[in-house]
C-alpha positions, 0 to 999 in steps of 0.5 A, spaced: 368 656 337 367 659 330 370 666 332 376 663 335 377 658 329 377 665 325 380 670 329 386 665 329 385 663 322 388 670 321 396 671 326 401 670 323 406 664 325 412 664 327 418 661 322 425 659 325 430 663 320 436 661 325 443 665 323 449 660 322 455 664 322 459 658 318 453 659 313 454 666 313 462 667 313 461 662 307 457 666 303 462 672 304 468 668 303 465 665 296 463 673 294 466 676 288 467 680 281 465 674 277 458 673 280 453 673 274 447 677 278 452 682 278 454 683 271 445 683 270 446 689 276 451 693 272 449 692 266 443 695 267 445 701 271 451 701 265 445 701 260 451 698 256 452 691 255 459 687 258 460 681 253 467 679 257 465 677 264 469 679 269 471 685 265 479 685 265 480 692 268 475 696 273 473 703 273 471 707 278 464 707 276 464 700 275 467 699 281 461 704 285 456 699 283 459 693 285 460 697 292 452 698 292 451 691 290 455 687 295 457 692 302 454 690 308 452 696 311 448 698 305 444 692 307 444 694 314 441 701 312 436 697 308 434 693 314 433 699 319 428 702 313 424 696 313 423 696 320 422 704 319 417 701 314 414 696 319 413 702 324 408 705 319 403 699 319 403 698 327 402 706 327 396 705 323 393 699 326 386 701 331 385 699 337 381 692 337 374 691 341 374 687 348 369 682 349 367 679 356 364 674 358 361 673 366 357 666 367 353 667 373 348 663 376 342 664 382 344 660 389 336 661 390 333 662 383 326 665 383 324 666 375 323 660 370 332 659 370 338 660 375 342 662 370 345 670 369 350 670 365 353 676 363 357 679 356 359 686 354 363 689 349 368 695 350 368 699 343 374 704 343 375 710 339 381 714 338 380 722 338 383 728 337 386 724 331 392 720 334 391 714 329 394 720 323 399 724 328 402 716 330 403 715 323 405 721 321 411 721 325 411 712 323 411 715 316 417 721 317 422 716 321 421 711 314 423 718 310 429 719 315 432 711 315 430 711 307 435 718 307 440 714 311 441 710 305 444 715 300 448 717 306 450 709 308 451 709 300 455 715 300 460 713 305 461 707 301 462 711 295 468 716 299 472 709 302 472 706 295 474 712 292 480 713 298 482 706 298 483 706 289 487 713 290 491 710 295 492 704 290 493 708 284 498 712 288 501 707 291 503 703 284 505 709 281 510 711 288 512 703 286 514 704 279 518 710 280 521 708 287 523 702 282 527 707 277 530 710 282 533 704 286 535 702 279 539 710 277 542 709 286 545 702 283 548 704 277 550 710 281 555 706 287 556 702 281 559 707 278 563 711 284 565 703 287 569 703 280 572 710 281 574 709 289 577 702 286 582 707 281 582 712 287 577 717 283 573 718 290 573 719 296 570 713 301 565 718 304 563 720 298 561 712 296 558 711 303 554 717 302 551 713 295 551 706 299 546 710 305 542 713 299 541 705 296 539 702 302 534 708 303 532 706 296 531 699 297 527 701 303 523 705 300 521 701 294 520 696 299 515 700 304 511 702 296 510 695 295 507 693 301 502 699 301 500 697 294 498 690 297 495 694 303 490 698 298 488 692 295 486 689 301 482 696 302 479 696 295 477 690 297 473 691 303 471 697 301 468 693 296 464 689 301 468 682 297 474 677 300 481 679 298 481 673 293 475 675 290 479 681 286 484 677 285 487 678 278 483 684 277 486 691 275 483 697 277 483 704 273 484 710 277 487 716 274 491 721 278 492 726 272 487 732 274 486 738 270 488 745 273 480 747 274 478 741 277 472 742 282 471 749 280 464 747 278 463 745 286 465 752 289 460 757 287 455 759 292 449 755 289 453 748 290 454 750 297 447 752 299 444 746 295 450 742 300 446 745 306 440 744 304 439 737 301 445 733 303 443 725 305 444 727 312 440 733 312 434 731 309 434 725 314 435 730 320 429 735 317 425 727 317 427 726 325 424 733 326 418 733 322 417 726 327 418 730 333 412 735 331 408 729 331 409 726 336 408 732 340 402 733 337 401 726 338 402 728 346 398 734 347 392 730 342 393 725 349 390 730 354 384 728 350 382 722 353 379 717 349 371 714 348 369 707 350 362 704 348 360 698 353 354 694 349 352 689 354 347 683 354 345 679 360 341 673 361 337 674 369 333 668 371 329 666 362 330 674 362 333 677 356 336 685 358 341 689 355 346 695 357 349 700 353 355 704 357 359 709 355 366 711 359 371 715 359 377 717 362 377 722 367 384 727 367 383 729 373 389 727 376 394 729 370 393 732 363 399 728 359 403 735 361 409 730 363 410 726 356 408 733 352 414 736 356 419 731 354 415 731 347 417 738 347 424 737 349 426 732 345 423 737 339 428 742 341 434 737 342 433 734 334 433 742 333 440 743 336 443 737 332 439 739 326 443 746 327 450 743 329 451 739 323 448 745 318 455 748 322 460 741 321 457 742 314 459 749 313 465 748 317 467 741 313 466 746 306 471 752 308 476 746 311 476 742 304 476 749 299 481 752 303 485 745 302 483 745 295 485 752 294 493 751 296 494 743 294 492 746 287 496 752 288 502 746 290 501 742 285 501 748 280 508 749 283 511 743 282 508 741 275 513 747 273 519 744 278 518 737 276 518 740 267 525 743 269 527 737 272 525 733 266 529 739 261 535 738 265 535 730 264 533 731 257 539 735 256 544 731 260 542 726 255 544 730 251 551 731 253 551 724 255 549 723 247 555 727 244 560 725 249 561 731 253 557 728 259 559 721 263 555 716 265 555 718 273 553 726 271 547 722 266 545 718 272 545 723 277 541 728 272 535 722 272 536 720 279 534 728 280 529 728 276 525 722 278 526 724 285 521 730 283 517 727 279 516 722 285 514 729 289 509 731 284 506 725 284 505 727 292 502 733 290 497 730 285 495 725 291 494 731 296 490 735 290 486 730 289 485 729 296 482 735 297 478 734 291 475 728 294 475 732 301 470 737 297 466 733 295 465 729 301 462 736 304 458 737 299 456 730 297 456 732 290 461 728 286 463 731 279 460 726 275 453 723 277 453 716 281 448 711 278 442 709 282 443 706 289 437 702 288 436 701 280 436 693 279 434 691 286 426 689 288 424 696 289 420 696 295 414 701 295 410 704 301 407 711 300 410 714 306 416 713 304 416 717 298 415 725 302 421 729 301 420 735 304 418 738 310 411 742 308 410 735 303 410 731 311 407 736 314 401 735 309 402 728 310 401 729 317 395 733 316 391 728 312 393 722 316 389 726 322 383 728 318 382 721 316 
């Protein structure tokens, strides 16, 4: 009874934690930029102080840190990895002793007591050190779903920086759609006065009344994309709609002609194949799978079994002392080594195919880079010529040798260039944006993803490379 009260003194109990869905779409709903536990977040990453709470205007930093603070997949990845985290405990955890208990008695005793109760204790003990392979490879999964976090993260960070690309460009598309739909009216007005005096031919008017609509539609569709990429923003932020209402986001477009230059060169490239988020957590999944065929092939080795035994025969008091063993004579565990064996070779080809998709991924996004630059180079000349032009019809204009239908079209052609210069800016930094994806390198460096937050500490968690895993393999399995 003691034991018992002891043994039970010790589980764990079960705590109801139910899941109310109205609860938790509340608790979405109610999410925004004003939470003060996420001013306390930023302005530790930010090392800098933020008096005016929210802040007006959102930069992209900022606005990365607010991602790591409230999107949910990154929750979710660090779920999985508490779960990896729990898997190192059951890994570690021996194999408890059994203990019998045979009451018995004699129908025709002979000695001074009937009774013949028996008891014995079966004392296992693991050999050719599974415990340490089992929690080498607990230990190397934990790395991999800590790994998967920086690459959840980093998920978050390229959707963010998307949706404000989107957003920023969008806006700017409006103001200069609304200059032209503002240079297309003066125009038909101007061409409707001279048809009144017969000044123009009506196809010439229709024409310009075709090119307003077109305008008008144009400005119309701008708007709604600016709307569309503030929703985005949003959900890339983890957040509600109205949880960034009356925010202004800051995101220039203006990028120097060398942008990224310092992302080409072989170095960068080689540290991508080598170190990216991904890469690292599929190395961890590899360095589980040689634990876990080493665990297999320990396997083949059965097994120690020490039976201590006591039995009360008849007022005498006898002891046994068994030892058992499993016989391998049916099988020797070739059946899981071999799938052990296969599944190693399976994370090998998946680790090999997506070093090639990372390669393929780098050639793509430098070859976009190369010619949305080259574009951009063009049209940044195209869009100054433009510029001069209506600069000099203003001129004209100022002194009388130009009317105001030359004036207009002239400003109507110039901010129809400048609207395909911002295309090309929009696809330049695209590109830019695309070659940092590949890398995972973006050009300024990002805060950390888990600075501010309860740190989690497990030993295990903390192998970074393949021969530091397999040096934590070795030592579990001379334990």
């Amino acid at each position: 009874m003691v034991l018992a009260s002891v043994v039970l003194a010790g589980c764990a109990r079960f705590e109801p934690r139910p899941l109310v869905p109205s609860q938790t779409a509340s608790d979405l709903e109610q999410r925004s930029l004003a939470n003060p536990a996420l001013k306390s977040f930023l302005e530790k990453n930010l090392a800098r102080g933020l008096p005016a709470w929210p802040p007006a205007e959102w930069d992209e930093p900022m606005l990365t840190l607010v991602a790591f603070y409230f999107h949910p997949s990154l929750d979710v990845a660090r779920a999985q990895w508490a779960v990896a985290r729990a898997g190192i405990k059951t890994a570690a955890a021996r194999p408890n002793p059994v203990l019998s208990a045979v009451p018995g008695g004699s129908l025709n005793p002979t000695g001074t007591s009937p009774w013949e109760p028996l008891g014995s204790l079966d004392v296992p003990f693991e050999t050719a050190g599974k415990r340490g392979y089992r929690m080498a490879q607990a230990g190397q999964l934990s790395e991999a779903a800590r790994l998967n976090i920086a690459d959840a993260a980093w998920q978050v960070v390229s959707n963010l920086r998307l949706s404000l690309l989107e957003y920023a460009a969008a806006r700017q598309r409006t103001g200069l759609l609304q200059q032209q739909l503002q240079f297309q009216e003066q125009i038909v007005t101007l061409l409707e006065q001279r048809f009144k005096l017969g000044a123009v031919a009506r196809t010439e008017l229709t024409l310009s009344r075709l090119a307003l609509t077109k305008a008008q539609a144009d400005y119309a569709d701008a708007t709604r994309q600016t709307a569309e990429a503030r929703v985005r923003i949003a959900e890339a932020l983890g957040l509600p709609l109205k949880g960034v209402e009356g925010t202004e986001f800051r995101f220039p477009l203006a990028m120097a002609p060398d942008a990224a230059d310092n992302l080409t060169s072989a170095e960068v490239r080689r540290q991508a194949l080598l170190g990216r988020a991904d890469i690292l957590s599929a190395l961890a999944e590899y360095a589980a799978s040689q634990s876990a065929l080493r665990l297999e092939l320990a396997k083949q080795y059965p097994d120690l079994h020490l039976n201590p035994g006591y039995m009360f025969d008849e007022g005498e008091h006898k002891w046994t002392l068994g030892l058992s063993v499993e016989l391998p004579v049916l099988n020797q565990n070739q059946g899981p080594i071999a799938e052990a064996k296969a599944k190693r070779e399976e994370v090998a080809a998946r680790f090999v195919a997506l070093q090639a998709r990372v390669i393929a991924q780098i050639d793509v996004a430098l070859a976009a880079r190369a010619a949305a630059l080259d574009q951009l180079r063009r049209q940044t000349q195209l869009t100054q010529l433009a510029r001069e032009q209506s600069a000099a019809a203003q001129a004209l204009f100022n002194a009388g040798a130009a009317d105001k239908l030359e004036l207009a079209s002239a400003q109507l052609e110039a901010g129809a260039s400048s609207l395909v210069f911002l295309e090309a800016q929009v696809k330049a930094r695209q590109t830019v944006a695309q070659l940092e994806d590949a890398l995972q390198r973006p050009l300024q460096p990002w805060p950390s993803l888990e600075e501010g937050r309860e740190p989690v500490h497990s030993p295990q968690s903390t192998v970074h490379s393949p021969r530091a895993l397999q040096a934590h393999s070795d030592a579990n399995r001379n334990e």
